[in-house]
KOLKOLSE-178761 format. One record per residue (C-alpha): residue in three letters; residue number from 1; z, y, x. Coordinates in Angstrom, 1 decimal. Layout:
BEGIN
aa/i/Z/Y/X
ALA/NUM/Z/Y/X .
...
END
This chain:
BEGIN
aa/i/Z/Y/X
UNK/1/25.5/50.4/-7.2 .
UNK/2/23.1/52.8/-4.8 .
UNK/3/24.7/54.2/-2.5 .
UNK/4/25.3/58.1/-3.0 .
UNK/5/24.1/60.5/-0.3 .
UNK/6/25.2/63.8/-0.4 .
UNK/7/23.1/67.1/0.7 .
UNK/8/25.9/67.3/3.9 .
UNK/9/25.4/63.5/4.4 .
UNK/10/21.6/63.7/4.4 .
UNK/11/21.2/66.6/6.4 .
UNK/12/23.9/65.1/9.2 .
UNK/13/22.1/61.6/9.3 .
UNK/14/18.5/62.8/9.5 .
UNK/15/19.2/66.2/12.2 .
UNK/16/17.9/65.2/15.5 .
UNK/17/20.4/63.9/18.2 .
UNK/18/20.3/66.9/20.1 .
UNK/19/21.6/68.8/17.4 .
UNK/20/24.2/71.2/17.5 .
UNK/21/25.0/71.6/13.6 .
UNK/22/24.1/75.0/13.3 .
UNK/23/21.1/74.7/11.8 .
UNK/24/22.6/72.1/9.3 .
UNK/25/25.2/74.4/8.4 .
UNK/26/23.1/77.0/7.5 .
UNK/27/21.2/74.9/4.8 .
UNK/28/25.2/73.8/3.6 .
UNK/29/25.8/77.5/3.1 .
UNK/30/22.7/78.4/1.2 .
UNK/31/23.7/75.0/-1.0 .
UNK/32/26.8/76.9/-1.4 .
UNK/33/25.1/79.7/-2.4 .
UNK/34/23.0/77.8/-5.0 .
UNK/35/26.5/76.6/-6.8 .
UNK/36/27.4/80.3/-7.5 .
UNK/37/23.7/81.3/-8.7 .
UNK/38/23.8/78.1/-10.3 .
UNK/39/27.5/79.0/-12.3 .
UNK/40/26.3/82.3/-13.3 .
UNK/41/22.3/81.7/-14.8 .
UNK/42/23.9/78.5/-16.9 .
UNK/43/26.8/80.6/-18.6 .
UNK/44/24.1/83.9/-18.7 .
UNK/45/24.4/84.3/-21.9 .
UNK/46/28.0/84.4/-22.6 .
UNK/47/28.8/86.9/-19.5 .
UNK/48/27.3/90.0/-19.2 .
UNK/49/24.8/89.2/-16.8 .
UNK/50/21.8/89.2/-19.1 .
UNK/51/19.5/92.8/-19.0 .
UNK/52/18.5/95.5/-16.4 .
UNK/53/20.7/97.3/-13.8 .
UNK/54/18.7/100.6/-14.5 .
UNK/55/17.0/100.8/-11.5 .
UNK/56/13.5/99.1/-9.6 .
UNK/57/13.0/97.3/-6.7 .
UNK/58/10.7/97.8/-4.1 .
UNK/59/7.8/96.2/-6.3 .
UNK/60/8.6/99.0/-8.8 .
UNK/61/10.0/96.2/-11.0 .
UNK/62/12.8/96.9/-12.6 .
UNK/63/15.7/94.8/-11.4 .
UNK/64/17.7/92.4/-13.4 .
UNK/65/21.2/92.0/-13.4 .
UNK/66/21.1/88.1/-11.9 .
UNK/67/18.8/89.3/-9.7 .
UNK/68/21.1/92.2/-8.2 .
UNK/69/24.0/89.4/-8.1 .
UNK/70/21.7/86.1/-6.9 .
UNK/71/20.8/89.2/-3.9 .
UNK/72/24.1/89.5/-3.3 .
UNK/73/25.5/86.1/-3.0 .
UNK/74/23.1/84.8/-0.9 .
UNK/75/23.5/88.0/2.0 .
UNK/76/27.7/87.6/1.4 .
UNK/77/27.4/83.4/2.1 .
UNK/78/25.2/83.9/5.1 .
UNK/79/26.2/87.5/6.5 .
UNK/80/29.4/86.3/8.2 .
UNK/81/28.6/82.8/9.8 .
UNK/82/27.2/83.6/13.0 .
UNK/83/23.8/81.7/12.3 .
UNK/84/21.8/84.4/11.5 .
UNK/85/20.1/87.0/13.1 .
UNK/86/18.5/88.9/10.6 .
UNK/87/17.3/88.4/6.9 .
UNK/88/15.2/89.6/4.5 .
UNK/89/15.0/89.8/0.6 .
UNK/90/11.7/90.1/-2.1 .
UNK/91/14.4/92.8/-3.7 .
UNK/92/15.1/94.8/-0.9 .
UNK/93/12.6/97.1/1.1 .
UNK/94/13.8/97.1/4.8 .
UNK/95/14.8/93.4/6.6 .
UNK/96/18.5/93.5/6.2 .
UNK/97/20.4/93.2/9.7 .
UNK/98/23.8/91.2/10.6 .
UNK/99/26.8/93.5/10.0 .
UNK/100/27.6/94.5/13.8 .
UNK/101/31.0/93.3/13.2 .
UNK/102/30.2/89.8/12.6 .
UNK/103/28.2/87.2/15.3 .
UNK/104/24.7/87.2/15.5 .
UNK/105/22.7/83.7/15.8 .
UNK/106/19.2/82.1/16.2 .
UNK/107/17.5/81.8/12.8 .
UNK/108/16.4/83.9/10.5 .
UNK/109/16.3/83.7/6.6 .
UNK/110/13.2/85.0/4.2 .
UNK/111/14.7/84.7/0.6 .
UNK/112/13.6/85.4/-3.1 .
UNK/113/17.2/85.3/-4.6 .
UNK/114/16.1/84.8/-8.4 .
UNK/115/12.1/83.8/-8.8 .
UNK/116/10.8/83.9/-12.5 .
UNK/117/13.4/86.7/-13.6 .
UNK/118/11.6/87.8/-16.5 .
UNK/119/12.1/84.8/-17.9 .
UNK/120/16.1/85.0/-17.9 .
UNK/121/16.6/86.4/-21.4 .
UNK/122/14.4/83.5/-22.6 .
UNK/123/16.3/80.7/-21.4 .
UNK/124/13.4/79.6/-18.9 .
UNK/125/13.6/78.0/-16.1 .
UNK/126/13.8/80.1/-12.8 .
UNK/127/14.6/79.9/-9.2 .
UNK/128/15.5/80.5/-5.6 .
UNK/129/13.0/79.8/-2.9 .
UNK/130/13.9/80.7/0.9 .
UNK/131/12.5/79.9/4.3 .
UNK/132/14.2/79.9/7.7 .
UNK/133/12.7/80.6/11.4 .
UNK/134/13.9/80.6/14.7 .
UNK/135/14.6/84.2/16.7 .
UNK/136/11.9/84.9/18.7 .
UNK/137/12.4/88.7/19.5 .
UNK/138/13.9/89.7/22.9 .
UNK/139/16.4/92.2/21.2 .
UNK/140/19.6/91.3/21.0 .
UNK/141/19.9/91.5/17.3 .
UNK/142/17.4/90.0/14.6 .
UNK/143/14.0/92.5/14.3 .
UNK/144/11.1/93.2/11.7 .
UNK/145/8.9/90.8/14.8 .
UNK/146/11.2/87.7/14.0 .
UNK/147/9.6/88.4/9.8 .
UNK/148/6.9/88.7/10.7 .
UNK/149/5.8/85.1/11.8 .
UNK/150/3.2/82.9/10.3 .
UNK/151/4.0/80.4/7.5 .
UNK/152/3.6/77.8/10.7 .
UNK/153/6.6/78.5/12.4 .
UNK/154/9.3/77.8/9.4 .
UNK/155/11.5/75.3/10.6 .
UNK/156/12.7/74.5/7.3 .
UNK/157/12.0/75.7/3.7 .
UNK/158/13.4/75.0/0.1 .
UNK/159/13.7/76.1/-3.4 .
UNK/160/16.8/75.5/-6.3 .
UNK/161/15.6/75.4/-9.9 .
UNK/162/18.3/76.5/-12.5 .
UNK/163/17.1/74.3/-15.7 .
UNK/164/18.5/71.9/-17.4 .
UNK/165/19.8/70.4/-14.5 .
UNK/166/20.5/72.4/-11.0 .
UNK/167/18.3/70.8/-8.3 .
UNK/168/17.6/71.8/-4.6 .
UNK/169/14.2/70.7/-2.6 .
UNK/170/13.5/70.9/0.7 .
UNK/171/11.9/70.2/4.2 .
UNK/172/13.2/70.4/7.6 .
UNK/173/9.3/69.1/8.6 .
UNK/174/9.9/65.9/8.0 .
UNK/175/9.9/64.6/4.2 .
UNK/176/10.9/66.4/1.1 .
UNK/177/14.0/65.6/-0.6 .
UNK/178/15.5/66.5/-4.4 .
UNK/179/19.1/67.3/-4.5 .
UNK/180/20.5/67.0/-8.0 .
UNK/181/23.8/68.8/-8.7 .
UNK/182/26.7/66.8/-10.3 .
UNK/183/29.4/69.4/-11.4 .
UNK/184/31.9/66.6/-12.0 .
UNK/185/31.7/66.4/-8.4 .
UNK/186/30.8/70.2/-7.2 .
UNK/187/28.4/68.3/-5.3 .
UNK/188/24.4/68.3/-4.8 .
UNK/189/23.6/64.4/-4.6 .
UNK/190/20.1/62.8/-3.1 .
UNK/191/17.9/62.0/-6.7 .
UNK/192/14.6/62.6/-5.2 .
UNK/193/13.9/60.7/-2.1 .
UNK/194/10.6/61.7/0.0 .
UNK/195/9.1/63.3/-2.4 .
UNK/196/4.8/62.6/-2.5 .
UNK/197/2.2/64.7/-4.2 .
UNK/198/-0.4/62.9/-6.2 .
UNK/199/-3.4/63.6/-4.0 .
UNK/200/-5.1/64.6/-7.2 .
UNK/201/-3.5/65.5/-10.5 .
UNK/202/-4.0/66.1/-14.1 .
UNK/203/-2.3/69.7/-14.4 .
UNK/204/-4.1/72.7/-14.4 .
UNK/205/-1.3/76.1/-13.9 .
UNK/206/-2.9/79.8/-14.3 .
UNK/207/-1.9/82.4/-16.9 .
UNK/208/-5.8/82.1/-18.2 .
UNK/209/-4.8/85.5/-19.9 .
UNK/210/-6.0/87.4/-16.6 .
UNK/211/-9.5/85.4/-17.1 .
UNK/212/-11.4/88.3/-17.4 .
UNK/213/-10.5/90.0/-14.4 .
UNK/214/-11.3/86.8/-12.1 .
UNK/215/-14.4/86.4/-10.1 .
UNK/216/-16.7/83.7/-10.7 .
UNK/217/-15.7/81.0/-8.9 .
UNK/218/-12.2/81.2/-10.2 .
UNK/219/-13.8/81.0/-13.4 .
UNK/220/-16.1/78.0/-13.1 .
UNK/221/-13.4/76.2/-11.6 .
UNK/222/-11.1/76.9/-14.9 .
UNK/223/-14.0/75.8/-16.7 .
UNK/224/-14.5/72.3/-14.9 .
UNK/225/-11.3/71.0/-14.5 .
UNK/226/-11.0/72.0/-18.9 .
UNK/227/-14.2/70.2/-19.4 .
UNK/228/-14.6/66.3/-20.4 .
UNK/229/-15.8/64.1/-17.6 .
UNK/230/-13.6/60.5/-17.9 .
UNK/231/-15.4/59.6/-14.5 .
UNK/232/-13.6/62.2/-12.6 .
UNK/233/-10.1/62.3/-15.1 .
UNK/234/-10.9/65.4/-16.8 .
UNK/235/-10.5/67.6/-18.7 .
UNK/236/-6.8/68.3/-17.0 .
UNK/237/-3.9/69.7/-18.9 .
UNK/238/-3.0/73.3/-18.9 .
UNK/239/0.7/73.7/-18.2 .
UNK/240/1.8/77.2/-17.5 .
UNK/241/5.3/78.6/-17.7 .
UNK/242/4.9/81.6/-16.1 .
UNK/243/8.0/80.7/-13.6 .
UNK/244/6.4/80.1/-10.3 .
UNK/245/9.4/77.8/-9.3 .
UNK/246/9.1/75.6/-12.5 .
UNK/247/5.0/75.3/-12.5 .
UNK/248/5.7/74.5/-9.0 .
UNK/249/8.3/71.6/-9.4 .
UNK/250/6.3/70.1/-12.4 .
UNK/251/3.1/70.1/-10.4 .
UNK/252/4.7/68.6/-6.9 .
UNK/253/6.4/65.6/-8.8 .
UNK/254/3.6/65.0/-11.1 .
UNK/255/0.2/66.1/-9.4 .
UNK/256/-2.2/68.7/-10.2 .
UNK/257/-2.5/72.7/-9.2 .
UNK/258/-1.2/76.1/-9.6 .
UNK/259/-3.5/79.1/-9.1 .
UNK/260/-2.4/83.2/-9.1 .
UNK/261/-6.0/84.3/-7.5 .
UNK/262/-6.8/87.3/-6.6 .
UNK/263/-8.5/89.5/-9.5 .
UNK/264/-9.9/93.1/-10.3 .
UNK/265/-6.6/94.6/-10.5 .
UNK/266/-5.2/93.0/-8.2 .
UNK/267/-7.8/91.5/-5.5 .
UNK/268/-4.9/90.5/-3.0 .
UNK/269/-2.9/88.9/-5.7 .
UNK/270/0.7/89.6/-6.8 .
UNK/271/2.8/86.6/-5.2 .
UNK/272/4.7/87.6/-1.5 .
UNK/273/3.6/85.8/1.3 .
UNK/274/6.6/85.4/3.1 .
UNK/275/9.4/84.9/0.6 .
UNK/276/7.0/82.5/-2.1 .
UNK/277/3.6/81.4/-0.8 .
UNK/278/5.3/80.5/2.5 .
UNK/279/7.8/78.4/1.6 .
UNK/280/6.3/76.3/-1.1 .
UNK/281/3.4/75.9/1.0 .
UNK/282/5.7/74.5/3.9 .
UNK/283/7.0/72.0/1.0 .
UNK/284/3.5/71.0/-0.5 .
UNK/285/2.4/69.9/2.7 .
UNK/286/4.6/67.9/3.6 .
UNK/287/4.9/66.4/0.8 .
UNK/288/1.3/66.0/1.2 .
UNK/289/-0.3/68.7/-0.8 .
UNK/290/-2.7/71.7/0.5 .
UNK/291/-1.8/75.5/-0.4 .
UNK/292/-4.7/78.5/0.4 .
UNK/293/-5.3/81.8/-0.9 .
UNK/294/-8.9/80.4/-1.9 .
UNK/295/-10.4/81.3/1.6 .
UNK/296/-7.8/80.2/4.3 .
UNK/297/-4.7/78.1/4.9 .
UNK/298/-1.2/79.8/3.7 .
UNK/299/0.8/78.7/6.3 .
UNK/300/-2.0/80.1/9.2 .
UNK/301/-1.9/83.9/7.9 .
UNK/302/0.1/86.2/10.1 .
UNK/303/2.0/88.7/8.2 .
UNK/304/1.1/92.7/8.4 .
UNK/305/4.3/93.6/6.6 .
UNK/306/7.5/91.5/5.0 .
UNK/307/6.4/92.5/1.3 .
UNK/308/2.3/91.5/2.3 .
UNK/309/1.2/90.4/-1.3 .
UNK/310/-1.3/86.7/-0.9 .
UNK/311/-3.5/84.9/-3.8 .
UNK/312/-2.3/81.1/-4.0 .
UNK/313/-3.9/78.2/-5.1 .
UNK/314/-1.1/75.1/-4.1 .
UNK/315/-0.7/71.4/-5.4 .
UNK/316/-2.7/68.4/-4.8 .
UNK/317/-4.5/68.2/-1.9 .
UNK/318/-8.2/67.2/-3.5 .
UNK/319/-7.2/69.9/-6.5 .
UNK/320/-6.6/72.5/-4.0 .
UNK/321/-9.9/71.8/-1.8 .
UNK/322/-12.5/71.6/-5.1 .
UNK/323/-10.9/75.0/-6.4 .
UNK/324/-11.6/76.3/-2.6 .
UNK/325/-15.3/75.0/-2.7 .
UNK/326/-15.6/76.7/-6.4 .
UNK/327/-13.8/80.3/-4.9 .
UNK/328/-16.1/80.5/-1.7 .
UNK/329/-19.5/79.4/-4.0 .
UNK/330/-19.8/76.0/-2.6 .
UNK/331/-20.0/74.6/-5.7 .
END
């Protein structure tokens, strides 16, 4: 029998010596966090948890009720444990601060509580994605500066996907690791060990119904990877769910690439910088894959504003470099 690793026994085992378990604890409380999400999306449609609240989000999206309650549990598992200095959330406008009462700490968290929520009331697969840093204000308390830092900086970076099965992936900057979650247990156990990127794939992931609104490279890229060519593996498969989360997952384990370019409508794109692009882009490189907005490196952009709005184009290294050379009219 292999032996079974838990997400606390991995993250104890593999933290550096000099450790002093606070940053180990904060990746066991978002875990913790992920079990309540995780409880509530899978028994969605029995609960009244399905539908709008009534009101929009900063995005001018109207809000979801998961998404109001994903929000929630993540600020009420994190608020109170003293390892935080400040937070911020794709639903909220402002960074949210520490309650005064409680102790303030040395990282801070970037979360989208519930990625893919238009998808709930289909049974689709969504997600959480987050992203930590270290403090690096001079204020007592956590400030919009410690937000505000390049993709670069994250110390550690993760998303769960609520599908058939509840899994959590992340990188503390050295590997990527699956966590499965066994409810027999109440426990997230090791499935995915170091997880590798193809360097090149077969998977092609844009919603092609924006087509006519992209500029030319984007589209002679489309076109290549869809056209036949058994000397260089195409045509590729188009795979699009329309859950950012789920495209991603599919594309890390199995290869390929993911595109939301920038278009007429919307020329910087419509995916957040810091609580999306930065955090799978983290994970896709260290698992060996490239993310870019088409022009530049994710992870090297300095953020203007917490809601800064970024095209992507993430997966497979070699994928991720041709579509570059098609978007800058290299090729």
């Amino acid at each position: 029998m292999s032996k079974l690793v838990t997400i606390d026994r991995h993250i104890m085992e593999t933290q550096p010596p000099h450790a002093t378990g606070e940053f180990s604890a904060l990746l066991n409380d978002i875990a913790f966090a992920a079990k309540l999400i995780g409880r509530e999306v899978n028994k969605a449609g029995l609960v009244d948890v399905l539908g709008f609240t009534g009101t929009t989000n900063v995005h001018g999206e109207e809000v979801r009720k998961l998404d109001e309650y994903a929000d929630d549990i993540i600020f009420k598992a994190l608020d109170h444990t003293g390892r935080l200095c400040v937070m911020a959330s794709e639903e909220r406008e402002e960074i949210i601060p520490i309650p005064a009462k409680f102790k303030c700490g040395h990282y801070v968290l970037m979360y989208d509580p519930l990625d893919g929520s238009s998808n709930i009331d289909a049974n689709v697969s969504i997600g959480t994605i987050f992203s930590l840093y270290r403090k690096v204000s001079s204020a007592e308390r956590g400030t919009l500066e410690d937000c505000l830092q390049p993709g670069l900086e994250q110390v550690a970076a993760g998303y769960i996907i609520y599908g058939s099965s509840t899994m959590l992936v992340f990188t503390t900057g050295n590997g990527v690791c699956g966590f499965t979650y066994d409810p027999s247990v109440g426990e997230f156990l090791l499935s995915h060990e170091n997880i590798q990127t193809p360097k090149r794939g077969k998977i092609f992931s844009v919603n092609e119904g924006n087509s006519y609104r992209w500029d030319s490279g984007t589209k002679a890229y489309v076109n290549y990877v869809k056209q036949v060519d058994k000397g260089t593996n195409r045509p590729y498969s188009g795979r699009y769910i329309g859950s950012l989360v789920a495209d991603f997952h599919r594309n890390l384990l199995y290869g390929g690439i993911f595109l939301y370019p920038g278009d007429l409508k919307n020329p910087n794109g419509k995916l957040r910088l810091v609580y999306e692009a930065n955090p799978l882009a983290m994970i896709v490189e260290h698992a060996g894959g490239y993310a870019s907005d088409g022009h530049r490196r994710i992870l090297d952009i300095k953020p203007d504003g917490i809601h800064q709005l970024t095209p992507l184009i993430i997966g497979s290294l070699d994928d991720v470099k041709e579509a570059e050379d098609f978007i800058q009219g290299k090729r």
